[in-house]
SEDOLO-174614 format. One record per residue (C-alpha): x, y, z. Coordinates in steps of 0.001 Angstrom, whole numbers, plus 500000, padded with zeros to 6 digits. Each point is the difference from the previous one (the first is absolute). Example, Ala and Ser with C-alpha at 12.3 -4.5 7.8 and 13.67 -1.06 7.14 Angstrom:
2
     c1     c2     c3
 512300 495500 507800
 501370 503440 499340
//
This chain:
81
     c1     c2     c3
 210034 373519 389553
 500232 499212 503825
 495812 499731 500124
 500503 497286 496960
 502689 498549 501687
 498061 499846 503432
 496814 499220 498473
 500431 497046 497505
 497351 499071 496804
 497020 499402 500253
 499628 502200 503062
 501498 502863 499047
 496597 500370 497325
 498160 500436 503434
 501956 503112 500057
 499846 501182 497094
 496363 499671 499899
 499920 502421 503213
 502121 502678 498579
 498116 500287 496102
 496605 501677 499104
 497901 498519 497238
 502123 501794 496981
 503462 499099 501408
 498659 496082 500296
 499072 500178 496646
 502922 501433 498347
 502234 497687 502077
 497834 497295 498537
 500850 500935 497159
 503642 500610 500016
 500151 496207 501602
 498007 499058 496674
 501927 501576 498250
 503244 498470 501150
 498287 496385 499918
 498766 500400 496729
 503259 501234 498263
 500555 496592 498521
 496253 500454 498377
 498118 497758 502665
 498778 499826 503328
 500177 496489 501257
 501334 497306 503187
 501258 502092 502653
 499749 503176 498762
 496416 500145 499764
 499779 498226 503544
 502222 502849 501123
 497706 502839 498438
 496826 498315 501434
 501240 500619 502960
 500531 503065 499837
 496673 500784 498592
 498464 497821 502635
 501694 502616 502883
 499245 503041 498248
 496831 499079 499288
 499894 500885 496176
 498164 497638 498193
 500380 497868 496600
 497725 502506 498411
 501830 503180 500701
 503317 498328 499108
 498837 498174 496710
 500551 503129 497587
 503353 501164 501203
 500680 496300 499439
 499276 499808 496741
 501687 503548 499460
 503119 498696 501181
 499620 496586 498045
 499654 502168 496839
 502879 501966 500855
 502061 496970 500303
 498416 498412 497126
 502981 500828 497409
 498780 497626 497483
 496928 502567 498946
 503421 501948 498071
 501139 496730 498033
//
């Protein structure tokens, strides 16, 4: 908590991107999509938020877009209605 604290958003991404080989970025992609997609779509700040992240990780659209839609299916609770 004391590096968050010291090192305040968007910065601490910087750090982040430092510390995390390829798999970690991706799965902490993920888990972020996954937490901004629990009310079934990505939108306004939270996809600003996640570009970002891509953008320092350097994982592009195309290597997020099917855990995307994974996660949008998951969430998708209508499919059971």
């Amino acid at each position: 908590m004391e590096v968050l604290k010291a090192n305040k958003f968007p910065g601490v991404i910087d750090m982040v991107a430092a510390t995390l080989d390829e798999k970690q970025k991706i799965a902490t992609l993920a888990i972020l999509c996954d937490l901004a997609m629990s009310d079934g779509i990505l939108a306004g700040e939270e996809k600003i938020i996640l570009q970002m992240y891509m953008d320092k990780f350097g994982i592009s659209e195309a290597t997020l877009k099917p855990i995307i839609e994974a996660i949008a299916l998951k969430n998708d609770f209508s499919i059971f209605s």
